[in-house]
VEXLOVO-375925 format. One record per atom (N, C-alpha, C): chain; atom name; residue in one letter; x, y, z. Coordinates in steps of 0.02 Angstrom, whole numbers, plus 50000, padded with zeros to 5 digits. Example, Ala and Ser with C-alpha at 12.3 -4.5 7.8 and 13.67 -1.06 7.14 Angstrom:
[A, N, A, [50660, 49716, 50390]]
[A, CA, A, [50615, 49775, 50390]]
[A, C, A, [50660, 49835, 50390]]
[A, N, S, [50642, 49888, 50354]]
[A, CA, S, [50684, 49947, 50357]]
[A, C, S, [50645, 50002, 50394]]
//
This chain:
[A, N, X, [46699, 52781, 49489]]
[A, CA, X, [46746, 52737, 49457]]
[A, C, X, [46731, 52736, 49382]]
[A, N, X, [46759, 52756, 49345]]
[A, CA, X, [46777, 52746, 49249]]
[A, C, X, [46770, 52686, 49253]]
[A, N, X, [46734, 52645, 49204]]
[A, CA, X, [46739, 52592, 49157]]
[A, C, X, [46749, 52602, 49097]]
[A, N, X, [46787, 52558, 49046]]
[A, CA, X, [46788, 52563, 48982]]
[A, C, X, [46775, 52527, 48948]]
[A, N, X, [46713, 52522, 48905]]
[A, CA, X, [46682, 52470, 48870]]
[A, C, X, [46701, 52490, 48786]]
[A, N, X, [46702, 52449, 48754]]
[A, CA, X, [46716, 52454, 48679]]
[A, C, X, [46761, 52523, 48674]]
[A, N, X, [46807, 52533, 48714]]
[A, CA, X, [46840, 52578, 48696]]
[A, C, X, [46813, 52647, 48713]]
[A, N, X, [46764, 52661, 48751]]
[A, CA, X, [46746, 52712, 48800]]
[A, C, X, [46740, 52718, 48850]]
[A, N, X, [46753, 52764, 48900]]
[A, CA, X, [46765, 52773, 48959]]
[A, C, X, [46682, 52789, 48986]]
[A, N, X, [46667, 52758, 49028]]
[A, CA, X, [46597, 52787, 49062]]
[A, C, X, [46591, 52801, 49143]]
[A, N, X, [46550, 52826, 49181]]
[A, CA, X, [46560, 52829, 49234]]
[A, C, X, [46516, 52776, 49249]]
[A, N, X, [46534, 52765, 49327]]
[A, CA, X, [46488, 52694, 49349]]
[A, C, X, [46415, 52730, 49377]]
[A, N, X, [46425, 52778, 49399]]
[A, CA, X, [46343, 52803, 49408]]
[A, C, X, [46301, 52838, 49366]]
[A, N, X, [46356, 52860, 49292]]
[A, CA, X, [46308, 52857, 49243]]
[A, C, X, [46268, 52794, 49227]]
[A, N, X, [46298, 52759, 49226]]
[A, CA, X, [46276, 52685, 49226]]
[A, C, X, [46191, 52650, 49213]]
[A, N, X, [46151, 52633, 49199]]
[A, CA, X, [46086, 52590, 49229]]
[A, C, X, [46093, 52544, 49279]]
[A, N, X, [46035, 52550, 49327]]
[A, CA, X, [46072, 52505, 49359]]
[A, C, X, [46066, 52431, 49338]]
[A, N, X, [46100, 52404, 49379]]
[A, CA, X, [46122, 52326, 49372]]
[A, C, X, [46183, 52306, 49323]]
[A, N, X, [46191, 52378, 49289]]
[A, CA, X, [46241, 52361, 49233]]
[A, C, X, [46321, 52344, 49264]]
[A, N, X, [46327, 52391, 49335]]
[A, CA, X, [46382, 52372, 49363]]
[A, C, X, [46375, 52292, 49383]]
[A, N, X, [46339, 52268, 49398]]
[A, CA, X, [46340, 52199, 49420]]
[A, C, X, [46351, 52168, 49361]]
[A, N, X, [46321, 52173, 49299]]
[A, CA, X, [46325, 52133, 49234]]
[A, C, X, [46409, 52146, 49219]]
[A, N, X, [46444, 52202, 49224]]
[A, CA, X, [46522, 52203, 49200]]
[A, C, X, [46552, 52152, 49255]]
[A, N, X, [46521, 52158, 49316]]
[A, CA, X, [46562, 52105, 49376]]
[A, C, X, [46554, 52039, 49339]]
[A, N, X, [46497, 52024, 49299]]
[A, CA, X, [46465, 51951, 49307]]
[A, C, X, [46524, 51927, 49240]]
[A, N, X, [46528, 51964, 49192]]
[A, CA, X, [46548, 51966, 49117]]
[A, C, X, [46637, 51953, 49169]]
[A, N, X, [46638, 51992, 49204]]
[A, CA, X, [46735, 51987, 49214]]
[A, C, X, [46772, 51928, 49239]]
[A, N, X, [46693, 51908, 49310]]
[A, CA, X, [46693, 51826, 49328]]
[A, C, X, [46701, 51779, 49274]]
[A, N, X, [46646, 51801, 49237]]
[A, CA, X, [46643, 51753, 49193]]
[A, C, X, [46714, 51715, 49140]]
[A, N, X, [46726, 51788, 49125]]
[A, CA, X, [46796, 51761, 49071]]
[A, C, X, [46872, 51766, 49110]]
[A, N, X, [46845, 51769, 49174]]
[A, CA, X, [46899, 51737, 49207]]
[A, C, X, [46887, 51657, 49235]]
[A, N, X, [46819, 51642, 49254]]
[A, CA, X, [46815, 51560, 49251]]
[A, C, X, [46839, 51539, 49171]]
[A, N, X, [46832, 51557, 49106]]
[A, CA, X, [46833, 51519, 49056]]
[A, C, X, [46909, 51516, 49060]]
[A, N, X, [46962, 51589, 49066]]
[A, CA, X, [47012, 51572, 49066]]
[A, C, X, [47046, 51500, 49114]]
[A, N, X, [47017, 51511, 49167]]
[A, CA, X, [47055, 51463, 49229]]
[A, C, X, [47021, 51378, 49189]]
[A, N, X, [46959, 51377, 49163]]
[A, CA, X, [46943, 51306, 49139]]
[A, C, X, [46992, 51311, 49066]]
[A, N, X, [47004, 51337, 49026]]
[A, CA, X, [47039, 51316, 48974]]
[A, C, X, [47123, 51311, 48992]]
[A, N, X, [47139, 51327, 49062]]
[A, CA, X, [47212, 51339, 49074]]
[A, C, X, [47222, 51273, 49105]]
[A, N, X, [47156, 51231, 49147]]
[A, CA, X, [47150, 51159, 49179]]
[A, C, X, [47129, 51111, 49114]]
[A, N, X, [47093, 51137, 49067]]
[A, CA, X, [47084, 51079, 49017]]
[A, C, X, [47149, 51068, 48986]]
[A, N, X, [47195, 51128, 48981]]
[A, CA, X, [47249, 51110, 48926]]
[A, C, X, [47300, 51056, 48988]]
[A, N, X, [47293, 51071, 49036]]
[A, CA, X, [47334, 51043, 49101]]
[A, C, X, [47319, 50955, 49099]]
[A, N, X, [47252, 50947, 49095]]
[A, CA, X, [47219, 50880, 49085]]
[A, C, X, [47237, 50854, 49026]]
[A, N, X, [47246, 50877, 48977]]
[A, CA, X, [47261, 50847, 48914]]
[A, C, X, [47335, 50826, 48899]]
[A, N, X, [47375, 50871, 48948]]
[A, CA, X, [47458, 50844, 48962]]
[A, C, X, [47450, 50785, 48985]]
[A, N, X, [47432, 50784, 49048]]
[A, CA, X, [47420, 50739, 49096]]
[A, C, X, [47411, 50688, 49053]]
[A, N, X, [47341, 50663, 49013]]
[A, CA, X, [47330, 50595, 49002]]
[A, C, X, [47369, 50588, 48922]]
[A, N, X, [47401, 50633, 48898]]
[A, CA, X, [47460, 50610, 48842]]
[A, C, X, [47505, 50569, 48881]]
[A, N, X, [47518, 50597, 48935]]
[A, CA, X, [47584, 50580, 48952]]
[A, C, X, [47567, 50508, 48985]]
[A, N, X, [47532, 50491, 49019]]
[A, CA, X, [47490, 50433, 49045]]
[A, C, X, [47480, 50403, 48989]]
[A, N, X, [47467, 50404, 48938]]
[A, CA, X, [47442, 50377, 48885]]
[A, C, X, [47512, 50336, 48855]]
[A, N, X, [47557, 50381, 48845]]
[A, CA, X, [47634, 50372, 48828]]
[A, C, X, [47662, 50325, 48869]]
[A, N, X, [47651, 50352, 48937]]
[A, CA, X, [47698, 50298, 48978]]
[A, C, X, [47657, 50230, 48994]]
[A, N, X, [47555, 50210, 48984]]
[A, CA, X, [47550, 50157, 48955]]
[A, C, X, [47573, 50114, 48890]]
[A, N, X, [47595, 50143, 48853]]
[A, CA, X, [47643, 50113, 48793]]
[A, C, X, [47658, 50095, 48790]]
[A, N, X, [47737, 50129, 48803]]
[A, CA, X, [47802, 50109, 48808]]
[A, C, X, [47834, 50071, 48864]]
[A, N, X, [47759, 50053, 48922]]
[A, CA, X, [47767, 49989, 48983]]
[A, C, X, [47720, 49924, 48959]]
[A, N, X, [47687, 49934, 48929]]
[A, CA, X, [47645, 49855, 48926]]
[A, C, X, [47696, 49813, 48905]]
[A, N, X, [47690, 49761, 48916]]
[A, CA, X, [47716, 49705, 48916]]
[A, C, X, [47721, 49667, 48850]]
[A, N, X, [47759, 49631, 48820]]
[A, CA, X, [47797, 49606, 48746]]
[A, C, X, [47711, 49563, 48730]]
[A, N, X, [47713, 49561, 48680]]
[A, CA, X, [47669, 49542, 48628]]
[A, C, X, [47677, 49473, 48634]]
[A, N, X, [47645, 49438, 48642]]
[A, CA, X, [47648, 49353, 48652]]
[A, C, X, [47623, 49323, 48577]]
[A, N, X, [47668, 49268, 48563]]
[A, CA, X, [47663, 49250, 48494]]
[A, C, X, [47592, 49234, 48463]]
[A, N, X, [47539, 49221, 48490]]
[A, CA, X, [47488, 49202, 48466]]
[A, C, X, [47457, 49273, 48431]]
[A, N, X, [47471, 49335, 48439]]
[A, CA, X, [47455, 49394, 48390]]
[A, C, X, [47497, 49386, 48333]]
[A, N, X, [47544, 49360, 48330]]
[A, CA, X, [47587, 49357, 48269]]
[A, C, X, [47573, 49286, 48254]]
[A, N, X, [47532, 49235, 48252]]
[A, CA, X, [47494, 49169, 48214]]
[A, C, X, [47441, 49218, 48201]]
[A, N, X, [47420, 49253, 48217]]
[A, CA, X, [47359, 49278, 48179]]
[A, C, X, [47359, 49320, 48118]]
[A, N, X, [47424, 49382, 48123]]
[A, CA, X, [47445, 49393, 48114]]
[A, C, X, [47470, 49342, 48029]]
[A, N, X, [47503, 49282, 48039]]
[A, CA, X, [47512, 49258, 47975]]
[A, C, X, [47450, 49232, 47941]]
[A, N, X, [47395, 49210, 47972]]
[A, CA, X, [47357, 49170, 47949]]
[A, C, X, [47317, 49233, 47917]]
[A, N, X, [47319, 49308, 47943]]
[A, CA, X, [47281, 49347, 47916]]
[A, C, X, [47330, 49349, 47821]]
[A, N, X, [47394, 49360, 47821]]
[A, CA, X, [47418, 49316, 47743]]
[A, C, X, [47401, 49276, 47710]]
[A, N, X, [47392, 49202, 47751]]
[A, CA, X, [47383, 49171, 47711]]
[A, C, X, [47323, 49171, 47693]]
[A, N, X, [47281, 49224, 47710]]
[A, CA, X, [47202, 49211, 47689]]
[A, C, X, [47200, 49268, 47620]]
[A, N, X, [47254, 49317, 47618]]
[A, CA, X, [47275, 49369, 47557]]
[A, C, X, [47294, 49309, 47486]]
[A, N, X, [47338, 49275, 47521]]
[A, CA, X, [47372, 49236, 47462]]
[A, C, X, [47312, 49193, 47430]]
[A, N, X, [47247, 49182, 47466]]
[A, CA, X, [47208, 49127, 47454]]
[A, C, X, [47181, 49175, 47402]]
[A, N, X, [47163, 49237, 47406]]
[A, CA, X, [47114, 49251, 47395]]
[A, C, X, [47151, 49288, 47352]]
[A, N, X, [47201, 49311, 47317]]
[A, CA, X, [47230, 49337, 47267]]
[A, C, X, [47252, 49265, 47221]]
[A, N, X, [47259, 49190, 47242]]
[A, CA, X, [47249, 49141, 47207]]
[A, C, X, [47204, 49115, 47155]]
[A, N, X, [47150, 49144, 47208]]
[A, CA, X, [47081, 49125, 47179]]
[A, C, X, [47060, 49164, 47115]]
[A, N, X, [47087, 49226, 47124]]
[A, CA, X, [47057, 49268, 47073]]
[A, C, X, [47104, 49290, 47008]]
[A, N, X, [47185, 49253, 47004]]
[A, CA, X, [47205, 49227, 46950]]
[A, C, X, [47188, 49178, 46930]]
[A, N, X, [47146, 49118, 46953]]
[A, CA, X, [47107, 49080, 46934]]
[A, C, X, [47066, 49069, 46866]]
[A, N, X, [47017, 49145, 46883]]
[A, CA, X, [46953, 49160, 46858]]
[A, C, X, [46973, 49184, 46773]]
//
């Protein structure tokens, strides 16, 4: 069986041994990385979209964030008061 490494063709029993096992291990290999980067990009849809549709469902804002909300002003106005003051 021909293999072709960097662009040369070699035979497999020219080979050393174990080297056929190392091209098996190298082919596994960057075929697990492909299949994990094809499930990470899959996971990362997933919790956008989860992420999105927590959003745009939580429930209306209850007025006590918006008293805080003003009082966080009126603590600007105090403090831009103070320092036409000076």
């Amino acid at each position: 069986m021909a293999v072709t490494i960097n662009g040369i063709d070699y035979e497999e029993a020219d080979l050393a041994p174990g080297v056929a096992n190392s091209i098996a291990q190298v082919q596994n290999a960057n075929a697990m990385i492909a299949r994990i980067q094809a499930d990470l990009l899959n996971q990362q849809i997933i919790a956008q979209h989860h992420s999105k549709f927590i959003s745009d469902n939580l429930p209306a804002q209850v007025e006590d964030s918006e008293e805080a909300t003003d009082s966080d002003e009126d603590t600007t106005e105090e403090v831009e008061a103070s320092a036409e003051d000076e």
